[in-house]
N, CA, C and O atoms as CSV, one atom per row, in Angstrom:
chain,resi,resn,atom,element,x,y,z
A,1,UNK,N,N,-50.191,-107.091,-23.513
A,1,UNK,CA,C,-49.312,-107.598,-22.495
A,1,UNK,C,C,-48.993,-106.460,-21.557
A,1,UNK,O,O,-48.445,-105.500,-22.100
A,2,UNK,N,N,-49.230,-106.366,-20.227
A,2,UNK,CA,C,-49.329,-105.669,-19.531
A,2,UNK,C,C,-48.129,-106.151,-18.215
A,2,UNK,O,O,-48.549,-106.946,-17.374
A,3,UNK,N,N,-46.566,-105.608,-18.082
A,3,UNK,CA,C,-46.107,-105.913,-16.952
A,3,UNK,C,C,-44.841,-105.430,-17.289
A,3,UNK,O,O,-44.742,-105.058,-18.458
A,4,UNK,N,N,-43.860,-105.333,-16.601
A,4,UNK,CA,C,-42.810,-104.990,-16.142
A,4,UNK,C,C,-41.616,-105.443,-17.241
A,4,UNK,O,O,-40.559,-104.815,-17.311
A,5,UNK,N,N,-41.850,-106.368,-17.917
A,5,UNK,CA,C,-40.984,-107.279,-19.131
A,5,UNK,C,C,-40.936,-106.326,-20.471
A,5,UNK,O,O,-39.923,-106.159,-21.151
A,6,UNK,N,N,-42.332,-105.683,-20.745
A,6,UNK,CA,C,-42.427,-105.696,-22.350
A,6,UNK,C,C,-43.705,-104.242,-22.327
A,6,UNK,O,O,-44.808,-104.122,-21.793
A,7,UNK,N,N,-42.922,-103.400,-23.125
A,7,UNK,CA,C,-43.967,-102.120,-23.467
A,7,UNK,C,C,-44.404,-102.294,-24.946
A,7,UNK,O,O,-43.953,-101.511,-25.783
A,8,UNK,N,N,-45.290,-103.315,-25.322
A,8,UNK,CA,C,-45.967,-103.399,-26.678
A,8,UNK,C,C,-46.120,-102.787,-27.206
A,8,UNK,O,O,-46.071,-103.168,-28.376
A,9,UNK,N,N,-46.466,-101.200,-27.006
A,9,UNK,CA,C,-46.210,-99.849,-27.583
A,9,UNK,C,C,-45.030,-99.482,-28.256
A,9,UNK,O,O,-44.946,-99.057,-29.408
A,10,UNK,N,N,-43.990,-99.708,-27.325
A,10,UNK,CA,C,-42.844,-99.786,-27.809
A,10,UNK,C,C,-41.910,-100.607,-28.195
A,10,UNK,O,O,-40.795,-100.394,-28.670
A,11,UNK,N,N,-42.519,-101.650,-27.924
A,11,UNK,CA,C,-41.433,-102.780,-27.921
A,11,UNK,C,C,-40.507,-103.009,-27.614
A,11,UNK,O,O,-39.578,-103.507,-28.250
A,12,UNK,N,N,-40.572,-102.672,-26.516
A,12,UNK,CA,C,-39.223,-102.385,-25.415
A,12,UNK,C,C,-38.989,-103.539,-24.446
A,12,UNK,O,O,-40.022,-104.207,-24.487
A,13,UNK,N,N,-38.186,-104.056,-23.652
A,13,UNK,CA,C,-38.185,-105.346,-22.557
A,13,UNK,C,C,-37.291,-104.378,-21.262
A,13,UNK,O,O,-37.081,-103.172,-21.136
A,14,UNK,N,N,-37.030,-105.237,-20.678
A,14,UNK,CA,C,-36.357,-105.112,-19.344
A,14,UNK,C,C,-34.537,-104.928,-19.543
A,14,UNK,O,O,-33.967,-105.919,-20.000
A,15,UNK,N,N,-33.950,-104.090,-19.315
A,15,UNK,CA,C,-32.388,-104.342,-19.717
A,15,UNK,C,C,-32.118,-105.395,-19.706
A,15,UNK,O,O,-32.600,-106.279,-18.999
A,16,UNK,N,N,-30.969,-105.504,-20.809
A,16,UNK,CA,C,-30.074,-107.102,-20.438
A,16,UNK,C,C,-31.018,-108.044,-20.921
A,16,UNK,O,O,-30.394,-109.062,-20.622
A,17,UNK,N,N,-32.215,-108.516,-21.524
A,17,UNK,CA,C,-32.599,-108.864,-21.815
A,17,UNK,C,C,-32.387,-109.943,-23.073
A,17,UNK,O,O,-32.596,-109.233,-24.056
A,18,UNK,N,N,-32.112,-111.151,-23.510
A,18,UNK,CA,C,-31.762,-111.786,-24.868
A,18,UNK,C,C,-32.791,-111.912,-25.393
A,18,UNK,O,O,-33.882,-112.232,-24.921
A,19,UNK,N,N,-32.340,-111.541,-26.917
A,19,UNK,CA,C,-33.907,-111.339,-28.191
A,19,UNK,C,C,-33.228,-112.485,-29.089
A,19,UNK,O,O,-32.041,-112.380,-29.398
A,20,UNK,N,N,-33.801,-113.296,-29.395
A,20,UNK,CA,C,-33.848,-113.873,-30.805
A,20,UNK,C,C,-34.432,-114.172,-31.895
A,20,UNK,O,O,-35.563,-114.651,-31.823
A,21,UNK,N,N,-33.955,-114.015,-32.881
A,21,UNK,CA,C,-35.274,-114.117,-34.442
A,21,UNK,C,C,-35.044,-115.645,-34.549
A,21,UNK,O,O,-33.920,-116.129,-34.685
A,22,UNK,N,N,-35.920,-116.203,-34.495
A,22,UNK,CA,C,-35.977,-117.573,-34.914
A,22,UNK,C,C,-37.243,-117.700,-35.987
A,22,UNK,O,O,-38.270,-117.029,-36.086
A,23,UNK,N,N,-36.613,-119.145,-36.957
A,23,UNK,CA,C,-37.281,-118.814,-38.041
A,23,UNK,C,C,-37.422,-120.860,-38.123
A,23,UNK,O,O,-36.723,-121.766,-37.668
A,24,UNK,N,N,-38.631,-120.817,-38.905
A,24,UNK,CA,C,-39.035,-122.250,-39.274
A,24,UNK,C,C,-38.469,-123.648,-38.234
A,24,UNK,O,O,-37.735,-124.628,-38.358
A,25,UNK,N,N,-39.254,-123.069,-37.274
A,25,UNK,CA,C,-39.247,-123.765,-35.625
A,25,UNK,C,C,-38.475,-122.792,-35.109
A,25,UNK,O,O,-38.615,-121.570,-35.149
A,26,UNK,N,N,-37.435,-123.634,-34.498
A,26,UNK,CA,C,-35.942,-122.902,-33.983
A,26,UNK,C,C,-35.315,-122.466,-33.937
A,26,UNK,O,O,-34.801,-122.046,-32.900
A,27,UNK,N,N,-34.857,-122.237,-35.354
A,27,UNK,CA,C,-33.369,-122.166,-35.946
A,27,UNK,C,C,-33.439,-120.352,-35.616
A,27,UNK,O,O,-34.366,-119.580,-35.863
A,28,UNK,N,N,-31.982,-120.042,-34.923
A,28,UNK,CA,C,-32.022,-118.533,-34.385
A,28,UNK,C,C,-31.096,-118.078,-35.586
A,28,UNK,O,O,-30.055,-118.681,-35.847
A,29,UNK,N,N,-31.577,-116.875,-36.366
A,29,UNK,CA,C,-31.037,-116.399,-37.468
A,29,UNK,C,C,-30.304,-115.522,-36.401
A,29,UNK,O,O,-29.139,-115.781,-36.098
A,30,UNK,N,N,-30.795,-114.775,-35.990
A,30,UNK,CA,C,-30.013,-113.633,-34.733
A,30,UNK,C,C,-30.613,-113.349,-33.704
A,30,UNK,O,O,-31.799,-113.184,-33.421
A,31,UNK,N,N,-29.506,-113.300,-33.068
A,31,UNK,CA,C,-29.833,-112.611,-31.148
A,31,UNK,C,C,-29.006,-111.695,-30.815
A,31,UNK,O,O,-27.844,-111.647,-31.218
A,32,UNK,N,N,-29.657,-110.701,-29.871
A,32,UNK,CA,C,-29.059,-109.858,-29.042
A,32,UNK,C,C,-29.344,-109.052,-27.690
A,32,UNK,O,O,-30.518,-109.288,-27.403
A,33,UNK,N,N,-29.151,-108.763,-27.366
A,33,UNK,CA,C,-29.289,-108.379,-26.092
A,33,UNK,C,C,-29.657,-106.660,-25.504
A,33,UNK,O,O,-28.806,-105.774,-25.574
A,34,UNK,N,N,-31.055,-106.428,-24.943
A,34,UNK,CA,C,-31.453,-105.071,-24.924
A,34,UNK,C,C,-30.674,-104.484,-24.081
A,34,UNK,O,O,-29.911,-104.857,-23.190
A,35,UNK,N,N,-31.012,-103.469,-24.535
A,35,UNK,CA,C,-30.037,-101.826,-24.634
A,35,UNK,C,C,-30.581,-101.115,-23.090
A,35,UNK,O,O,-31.686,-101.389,-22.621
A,36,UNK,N,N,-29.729,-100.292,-22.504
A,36,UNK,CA,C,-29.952,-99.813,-21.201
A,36,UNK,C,C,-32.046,-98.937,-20.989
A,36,UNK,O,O,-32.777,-98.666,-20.036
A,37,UNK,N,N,-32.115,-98.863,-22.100
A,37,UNK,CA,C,-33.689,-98.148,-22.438
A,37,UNK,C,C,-34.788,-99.822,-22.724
A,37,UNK,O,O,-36.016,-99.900,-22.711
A,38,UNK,N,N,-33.732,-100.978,-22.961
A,38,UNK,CA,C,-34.967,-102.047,-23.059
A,38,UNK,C,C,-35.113,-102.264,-24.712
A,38,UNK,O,O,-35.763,-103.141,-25.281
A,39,UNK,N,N,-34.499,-101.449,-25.169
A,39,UNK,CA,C,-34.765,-101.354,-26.706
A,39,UNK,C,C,-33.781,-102.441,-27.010
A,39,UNK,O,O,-32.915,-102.835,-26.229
A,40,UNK,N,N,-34.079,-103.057,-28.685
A,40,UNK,CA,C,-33.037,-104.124,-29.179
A,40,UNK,C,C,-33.033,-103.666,-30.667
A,40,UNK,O,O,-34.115,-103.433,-31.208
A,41,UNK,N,N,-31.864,-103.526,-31.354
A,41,UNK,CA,C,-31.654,-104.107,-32.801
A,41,UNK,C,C,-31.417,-105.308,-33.263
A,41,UNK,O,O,-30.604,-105.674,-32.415
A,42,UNK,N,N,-31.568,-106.530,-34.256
A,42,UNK,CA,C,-31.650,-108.160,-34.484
A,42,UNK,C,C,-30.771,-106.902,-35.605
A,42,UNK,O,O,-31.167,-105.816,-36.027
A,43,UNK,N,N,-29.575,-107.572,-35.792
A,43,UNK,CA,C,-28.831,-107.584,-36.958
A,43,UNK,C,C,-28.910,-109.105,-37.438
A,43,UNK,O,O,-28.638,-110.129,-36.811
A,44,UNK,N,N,-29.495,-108.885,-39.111
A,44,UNK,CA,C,-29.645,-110.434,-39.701
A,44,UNK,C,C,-28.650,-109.985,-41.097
A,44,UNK,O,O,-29.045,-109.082,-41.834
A,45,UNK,N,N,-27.530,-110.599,-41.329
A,45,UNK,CA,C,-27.204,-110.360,-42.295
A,45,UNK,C,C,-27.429,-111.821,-43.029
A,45,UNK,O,O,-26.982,-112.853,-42.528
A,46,UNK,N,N,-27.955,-111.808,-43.913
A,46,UNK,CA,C,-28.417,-113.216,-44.861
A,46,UNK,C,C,-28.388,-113.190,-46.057
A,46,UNK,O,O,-28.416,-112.078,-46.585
A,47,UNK,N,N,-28.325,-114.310,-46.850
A,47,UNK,CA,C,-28.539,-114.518,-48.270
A,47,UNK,C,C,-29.978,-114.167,-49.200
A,47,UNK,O,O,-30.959,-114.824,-48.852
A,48,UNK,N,N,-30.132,-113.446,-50.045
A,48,UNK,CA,C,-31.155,-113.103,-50.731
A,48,UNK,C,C,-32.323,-114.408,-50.843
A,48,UNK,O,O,-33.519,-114.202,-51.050
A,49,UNK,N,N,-31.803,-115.573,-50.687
A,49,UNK,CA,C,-32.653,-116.808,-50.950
A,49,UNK,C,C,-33.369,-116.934,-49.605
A,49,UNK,O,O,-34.482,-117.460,-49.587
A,50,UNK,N,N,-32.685,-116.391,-48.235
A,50,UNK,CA,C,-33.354,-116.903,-47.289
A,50,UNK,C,C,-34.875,-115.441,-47.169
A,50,UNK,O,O,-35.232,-114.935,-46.105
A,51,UNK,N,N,-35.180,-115.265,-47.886
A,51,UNK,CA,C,-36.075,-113.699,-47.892
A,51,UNK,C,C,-37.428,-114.259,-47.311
A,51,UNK,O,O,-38.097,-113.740,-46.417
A,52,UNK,N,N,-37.674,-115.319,-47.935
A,52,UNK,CA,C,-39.360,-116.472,-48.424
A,52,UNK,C,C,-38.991,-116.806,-46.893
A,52,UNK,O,O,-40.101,-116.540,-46.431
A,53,UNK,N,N,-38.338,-117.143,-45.924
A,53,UNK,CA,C,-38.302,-117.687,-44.940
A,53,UNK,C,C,-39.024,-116.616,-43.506
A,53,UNK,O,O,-39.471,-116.896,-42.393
A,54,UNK,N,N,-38.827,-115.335,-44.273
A,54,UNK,CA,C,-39.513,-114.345,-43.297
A,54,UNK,C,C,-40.683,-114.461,-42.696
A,54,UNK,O,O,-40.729,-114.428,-41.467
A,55,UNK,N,N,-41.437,-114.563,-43.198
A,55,UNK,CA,C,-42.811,-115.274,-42.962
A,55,UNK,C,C,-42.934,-116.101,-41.479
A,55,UNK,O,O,-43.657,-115.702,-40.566
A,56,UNK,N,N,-42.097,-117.326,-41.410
A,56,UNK,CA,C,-42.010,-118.067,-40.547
A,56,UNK,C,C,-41.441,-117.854,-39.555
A,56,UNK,O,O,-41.485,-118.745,-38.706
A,57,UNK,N,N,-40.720,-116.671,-39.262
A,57,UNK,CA,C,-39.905,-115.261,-38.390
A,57,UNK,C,C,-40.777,-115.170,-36.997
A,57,UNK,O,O,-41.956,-114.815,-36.992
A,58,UNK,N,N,-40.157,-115.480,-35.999
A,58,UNK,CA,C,-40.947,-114.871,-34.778
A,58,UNK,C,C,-39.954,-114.126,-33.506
A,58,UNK,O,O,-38.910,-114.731,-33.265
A,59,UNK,N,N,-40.171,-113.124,-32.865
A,59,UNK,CA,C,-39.369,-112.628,-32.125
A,59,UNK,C,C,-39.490,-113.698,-30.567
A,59,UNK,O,O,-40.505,-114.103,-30.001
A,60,UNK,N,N,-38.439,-113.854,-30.314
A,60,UNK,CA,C,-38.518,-114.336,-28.964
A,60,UNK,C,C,-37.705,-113.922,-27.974
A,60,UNK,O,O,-36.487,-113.950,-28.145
A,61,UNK,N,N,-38.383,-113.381,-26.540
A,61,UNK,CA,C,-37.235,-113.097,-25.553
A,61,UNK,C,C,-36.804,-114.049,-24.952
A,61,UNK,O,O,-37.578,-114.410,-24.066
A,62,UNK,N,N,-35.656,-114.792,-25.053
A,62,UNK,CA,C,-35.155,-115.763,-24.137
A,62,UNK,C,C,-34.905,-115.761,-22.539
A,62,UNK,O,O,-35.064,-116.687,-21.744
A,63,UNK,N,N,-34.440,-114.362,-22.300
A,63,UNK,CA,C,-34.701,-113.937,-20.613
A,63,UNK,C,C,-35.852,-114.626,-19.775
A,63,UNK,O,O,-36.927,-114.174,-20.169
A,64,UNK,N,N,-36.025,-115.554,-18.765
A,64,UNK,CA,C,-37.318,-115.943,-18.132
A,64,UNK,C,C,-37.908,-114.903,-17.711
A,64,UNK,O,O,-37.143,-114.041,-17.279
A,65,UNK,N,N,-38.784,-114.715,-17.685
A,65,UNK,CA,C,-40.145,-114.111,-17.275
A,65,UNK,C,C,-40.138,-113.708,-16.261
A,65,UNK,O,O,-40.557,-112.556,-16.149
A,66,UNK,N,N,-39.772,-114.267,-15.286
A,66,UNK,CA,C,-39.595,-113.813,-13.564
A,66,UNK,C,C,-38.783,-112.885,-13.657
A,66,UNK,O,O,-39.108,-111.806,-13.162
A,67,UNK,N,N,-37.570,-113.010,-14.272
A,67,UNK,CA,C,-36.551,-111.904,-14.071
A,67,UNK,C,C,-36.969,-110.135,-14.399
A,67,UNK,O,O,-36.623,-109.081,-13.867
A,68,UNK,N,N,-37.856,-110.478,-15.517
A,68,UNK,CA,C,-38.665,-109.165,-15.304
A,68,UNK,C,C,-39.875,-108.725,-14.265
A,68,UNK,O,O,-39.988,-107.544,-13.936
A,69,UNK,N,N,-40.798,-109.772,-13.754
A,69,UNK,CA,C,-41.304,-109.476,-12.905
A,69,UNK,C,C,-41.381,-110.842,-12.187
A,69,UNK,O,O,-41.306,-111.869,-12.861
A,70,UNK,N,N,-41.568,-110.909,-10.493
A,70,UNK,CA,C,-41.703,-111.979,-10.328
A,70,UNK,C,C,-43.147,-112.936,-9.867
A,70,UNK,O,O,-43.403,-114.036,-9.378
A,71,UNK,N,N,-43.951,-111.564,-10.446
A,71,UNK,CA,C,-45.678,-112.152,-10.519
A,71,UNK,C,C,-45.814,-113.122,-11.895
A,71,UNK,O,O,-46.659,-114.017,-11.918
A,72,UNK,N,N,-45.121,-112.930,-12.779
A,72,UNK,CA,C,-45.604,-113.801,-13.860
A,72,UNK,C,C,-45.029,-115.103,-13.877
A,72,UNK,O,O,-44.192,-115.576,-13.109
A,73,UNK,N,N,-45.658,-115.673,-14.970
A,73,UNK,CA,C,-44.890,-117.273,-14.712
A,73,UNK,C,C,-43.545,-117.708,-14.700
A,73,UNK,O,O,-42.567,-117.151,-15.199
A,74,UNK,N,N,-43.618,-118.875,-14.007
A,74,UNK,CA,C,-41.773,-119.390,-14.079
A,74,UNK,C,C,-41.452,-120.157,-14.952
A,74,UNK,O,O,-40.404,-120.781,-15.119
A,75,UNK,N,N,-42.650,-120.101,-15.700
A,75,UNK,CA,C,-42.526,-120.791,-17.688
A,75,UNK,C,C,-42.762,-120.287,-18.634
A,75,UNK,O,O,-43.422,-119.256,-18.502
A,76,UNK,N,N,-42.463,-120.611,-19.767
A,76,UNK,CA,C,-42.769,-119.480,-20.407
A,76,UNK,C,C,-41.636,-118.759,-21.514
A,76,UNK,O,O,-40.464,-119.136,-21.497
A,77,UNK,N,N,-41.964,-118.013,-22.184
A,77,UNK,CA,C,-41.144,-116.647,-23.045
A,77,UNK,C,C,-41.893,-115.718,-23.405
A,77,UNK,O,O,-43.083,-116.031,-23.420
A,78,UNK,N,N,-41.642,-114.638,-23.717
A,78,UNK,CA,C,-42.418,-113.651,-24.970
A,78,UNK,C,C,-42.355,-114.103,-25.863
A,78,UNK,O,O,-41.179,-114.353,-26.129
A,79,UNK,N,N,-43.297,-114.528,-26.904
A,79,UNK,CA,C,-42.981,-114.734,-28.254
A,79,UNK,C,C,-43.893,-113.498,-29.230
A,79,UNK,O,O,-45.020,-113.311,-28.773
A,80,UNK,N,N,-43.621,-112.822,-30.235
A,80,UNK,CA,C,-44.041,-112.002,-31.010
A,80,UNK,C,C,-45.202,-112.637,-31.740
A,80,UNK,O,O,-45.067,-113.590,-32.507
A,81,UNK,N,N,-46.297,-112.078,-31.468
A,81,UNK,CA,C,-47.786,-112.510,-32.241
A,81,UNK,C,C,-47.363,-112.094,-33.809
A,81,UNK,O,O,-48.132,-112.812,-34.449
A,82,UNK,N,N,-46.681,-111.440,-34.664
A,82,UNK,CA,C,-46.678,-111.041,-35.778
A,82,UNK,C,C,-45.721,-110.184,-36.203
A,82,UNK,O,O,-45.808,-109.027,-35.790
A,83,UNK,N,N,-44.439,-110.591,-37.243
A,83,UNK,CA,C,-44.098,-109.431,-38.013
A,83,UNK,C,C,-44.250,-108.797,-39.208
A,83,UNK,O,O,-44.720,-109.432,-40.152
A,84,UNK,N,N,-43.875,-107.435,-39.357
A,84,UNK,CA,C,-43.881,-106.600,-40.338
A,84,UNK,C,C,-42.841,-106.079,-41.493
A,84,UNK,O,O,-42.220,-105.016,-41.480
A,85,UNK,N,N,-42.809,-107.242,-42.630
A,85,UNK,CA,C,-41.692,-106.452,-42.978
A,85,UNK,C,C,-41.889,-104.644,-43.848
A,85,UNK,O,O,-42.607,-104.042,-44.645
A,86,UNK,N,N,-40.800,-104.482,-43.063
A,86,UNK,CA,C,-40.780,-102.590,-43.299
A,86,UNK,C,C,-40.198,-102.619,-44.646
A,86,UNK,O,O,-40.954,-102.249,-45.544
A,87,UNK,N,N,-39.094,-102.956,-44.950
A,87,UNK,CA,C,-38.256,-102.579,-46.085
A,87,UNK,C,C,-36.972,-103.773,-46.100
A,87,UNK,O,O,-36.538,-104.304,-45.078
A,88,UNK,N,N,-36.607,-103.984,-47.145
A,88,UNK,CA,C,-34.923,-105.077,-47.120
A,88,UNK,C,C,-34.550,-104.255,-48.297
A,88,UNK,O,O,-35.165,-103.514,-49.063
A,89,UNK,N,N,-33.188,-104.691,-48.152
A,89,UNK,CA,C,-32.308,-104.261,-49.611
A,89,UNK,C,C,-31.206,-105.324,-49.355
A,89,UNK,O,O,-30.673,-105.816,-48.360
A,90,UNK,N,N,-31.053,-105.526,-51.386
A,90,UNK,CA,C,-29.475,-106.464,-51.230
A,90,UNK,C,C,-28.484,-105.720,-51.436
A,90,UNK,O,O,-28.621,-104.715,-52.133
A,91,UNK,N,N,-26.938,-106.143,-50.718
A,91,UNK,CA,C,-26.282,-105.303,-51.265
A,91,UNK,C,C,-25.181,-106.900,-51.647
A,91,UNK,O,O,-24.573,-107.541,-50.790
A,92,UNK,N,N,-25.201,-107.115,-52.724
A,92,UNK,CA,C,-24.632,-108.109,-53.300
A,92,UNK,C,C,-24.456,-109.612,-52.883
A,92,UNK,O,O,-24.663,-110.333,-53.859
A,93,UNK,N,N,-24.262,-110.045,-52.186
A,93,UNK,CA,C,-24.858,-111.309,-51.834
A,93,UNK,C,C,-25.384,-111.196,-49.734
A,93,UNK,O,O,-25.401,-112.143,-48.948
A,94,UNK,N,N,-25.721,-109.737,-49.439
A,94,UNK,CA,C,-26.377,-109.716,-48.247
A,94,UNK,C,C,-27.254,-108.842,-48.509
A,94,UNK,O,O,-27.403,-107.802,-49.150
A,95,UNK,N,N,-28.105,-109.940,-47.459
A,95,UNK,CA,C,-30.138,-109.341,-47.244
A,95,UNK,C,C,-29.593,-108.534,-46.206
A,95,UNK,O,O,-28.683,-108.904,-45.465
A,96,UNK,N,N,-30.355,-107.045,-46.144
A,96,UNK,CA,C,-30.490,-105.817,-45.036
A,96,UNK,C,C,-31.986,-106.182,-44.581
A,96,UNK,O,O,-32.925,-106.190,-45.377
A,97,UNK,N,N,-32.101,-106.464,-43.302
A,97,UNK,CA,C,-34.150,-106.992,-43.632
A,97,UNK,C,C,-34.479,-105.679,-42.194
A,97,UNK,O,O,-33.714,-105.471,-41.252
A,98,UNK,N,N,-35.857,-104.964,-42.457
A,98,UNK,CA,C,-35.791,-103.953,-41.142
A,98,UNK,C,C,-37.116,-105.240,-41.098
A,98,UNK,O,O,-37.546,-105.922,-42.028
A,99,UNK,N,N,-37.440,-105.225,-39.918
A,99,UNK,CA,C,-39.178,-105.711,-39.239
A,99,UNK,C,C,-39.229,-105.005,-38.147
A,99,UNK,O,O,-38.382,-104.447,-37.449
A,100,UNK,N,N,-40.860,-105.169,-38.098
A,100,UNK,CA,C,-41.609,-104.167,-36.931
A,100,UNK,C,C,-42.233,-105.357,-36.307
A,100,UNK,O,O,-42.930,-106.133,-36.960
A,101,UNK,N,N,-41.972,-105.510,-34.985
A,101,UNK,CA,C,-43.409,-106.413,-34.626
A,101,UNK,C,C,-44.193,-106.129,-34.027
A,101,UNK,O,O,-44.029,-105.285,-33.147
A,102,UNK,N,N,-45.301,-106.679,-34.240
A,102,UNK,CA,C,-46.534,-105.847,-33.877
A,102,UNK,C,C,-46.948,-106.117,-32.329
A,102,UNK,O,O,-47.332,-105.178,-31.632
A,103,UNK,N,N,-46.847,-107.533,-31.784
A,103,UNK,CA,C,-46.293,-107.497,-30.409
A,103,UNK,C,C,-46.369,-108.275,-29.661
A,103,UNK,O,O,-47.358,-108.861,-30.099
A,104,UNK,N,N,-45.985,-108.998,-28.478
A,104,UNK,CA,C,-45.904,-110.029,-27.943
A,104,UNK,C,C,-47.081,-110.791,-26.606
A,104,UNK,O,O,-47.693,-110.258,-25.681
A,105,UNK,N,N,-47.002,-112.094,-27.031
A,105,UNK,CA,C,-47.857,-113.356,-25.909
A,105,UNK,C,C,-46.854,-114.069,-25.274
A,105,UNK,O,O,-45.771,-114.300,-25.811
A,106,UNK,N,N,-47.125,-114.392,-24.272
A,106,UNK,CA,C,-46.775,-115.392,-23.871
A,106,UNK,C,C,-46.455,-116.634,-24.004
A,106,UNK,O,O,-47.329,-117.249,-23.392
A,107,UNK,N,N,-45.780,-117.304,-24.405
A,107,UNK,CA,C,-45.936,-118.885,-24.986
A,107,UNK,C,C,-45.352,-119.790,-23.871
A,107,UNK,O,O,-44.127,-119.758,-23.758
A,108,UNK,N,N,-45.875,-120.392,-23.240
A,108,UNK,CA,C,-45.495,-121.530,-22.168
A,108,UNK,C,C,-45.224,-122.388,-22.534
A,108,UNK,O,O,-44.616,-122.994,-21.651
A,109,UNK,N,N,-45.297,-123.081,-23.625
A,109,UNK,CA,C,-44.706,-124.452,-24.193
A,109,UNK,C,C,-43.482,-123.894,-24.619
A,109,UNK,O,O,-43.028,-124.599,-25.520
A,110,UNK,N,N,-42.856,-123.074,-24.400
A,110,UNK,CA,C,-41.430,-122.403,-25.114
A,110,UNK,C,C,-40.511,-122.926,-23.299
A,110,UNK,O,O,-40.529,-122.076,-22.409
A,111,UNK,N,N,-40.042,-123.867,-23.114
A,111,UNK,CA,C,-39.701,-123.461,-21.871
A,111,UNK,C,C,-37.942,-124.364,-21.674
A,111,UNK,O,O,-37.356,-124.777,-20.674
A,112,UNK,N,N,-37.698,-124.365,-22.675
A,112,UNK,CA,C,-36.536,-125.046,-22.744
A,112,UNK,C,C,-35.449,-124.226,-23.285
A,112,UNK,O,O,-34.353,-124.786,-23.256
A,113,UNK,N,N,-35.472,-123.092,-23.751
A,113,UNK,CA,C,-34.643,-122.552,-24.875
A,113,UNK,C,C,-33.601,-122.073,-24.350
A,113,UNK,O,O,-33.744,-121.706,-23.183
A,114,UNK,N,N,-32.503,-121.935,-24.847
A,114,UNK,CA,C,-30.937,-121.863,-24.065
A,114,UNK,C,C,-30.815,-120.214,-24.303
A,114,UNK,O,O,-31.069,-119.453,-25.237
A,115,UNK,N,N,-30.353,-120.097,-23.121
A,115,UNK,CA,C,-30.334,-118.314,-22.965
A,115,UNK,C,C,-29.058,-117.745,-22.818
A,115,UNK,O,O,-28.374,-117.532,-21.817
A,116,UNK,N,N,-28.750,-117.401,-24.825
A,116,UNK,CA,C,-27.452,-117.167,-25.073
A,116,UNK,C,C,-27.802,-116.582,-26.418
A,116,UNK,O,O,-26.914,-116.160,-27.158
């Protein structure tokens, strides 16, 4: 992915940007919003049972696409081709989960999602 939105290298976006982990379709475990460098942390604090659900984990930027550049489409999101889990730990009834993702496409059928 090559443009003004997203450094796949780094995995970085455009400031101000909204990230969300959504997991088995929709459902947003966490969102937040990038950091003056473009960078984001997803704080997920969860139950040890929801672990098996990682799998089905995809990063999504909710920010439209234009707002980072206004050559790309006016549909659309980033969605994360793949994550990595790095490491989790419990600390009594909360999951710590780190992921890496490896990095983002485009998805145009994503074009409804509420940007919050």
């Amino acid at each position: 992915m090559h443009s003004n939105c997203t450094n796949v290298n780094l995995n970085t976006f455009s400031t101000d940007a909204t990230v969300h982990l959504r997991c088995l379709g929709q459902n947003v475990l966490a969102s937040t919003t990038t950091n003056s460098t473009g960078g984001f942390t997803l704080n997920l604090n969860a139950s040890p049972i929801q672990l098996p659900i990682i799998p089905t984990c995809q990063v999504v930027v909710v920010t439209p696409l234009t707002r980072c550049n206004a050559t790309l489409p006016g549909i659309g999101r980033l969605v994360s081709t793949g994550l990595i889990l790095v490491r989790f730990n419990v600390n009594g009834t909360t999951l710590n989960i780190e992921l890496r993702v490896l990095g983002f496409n485009i998805n145009t059928s994503l074009t409804s999602l509420v940007n919050n």
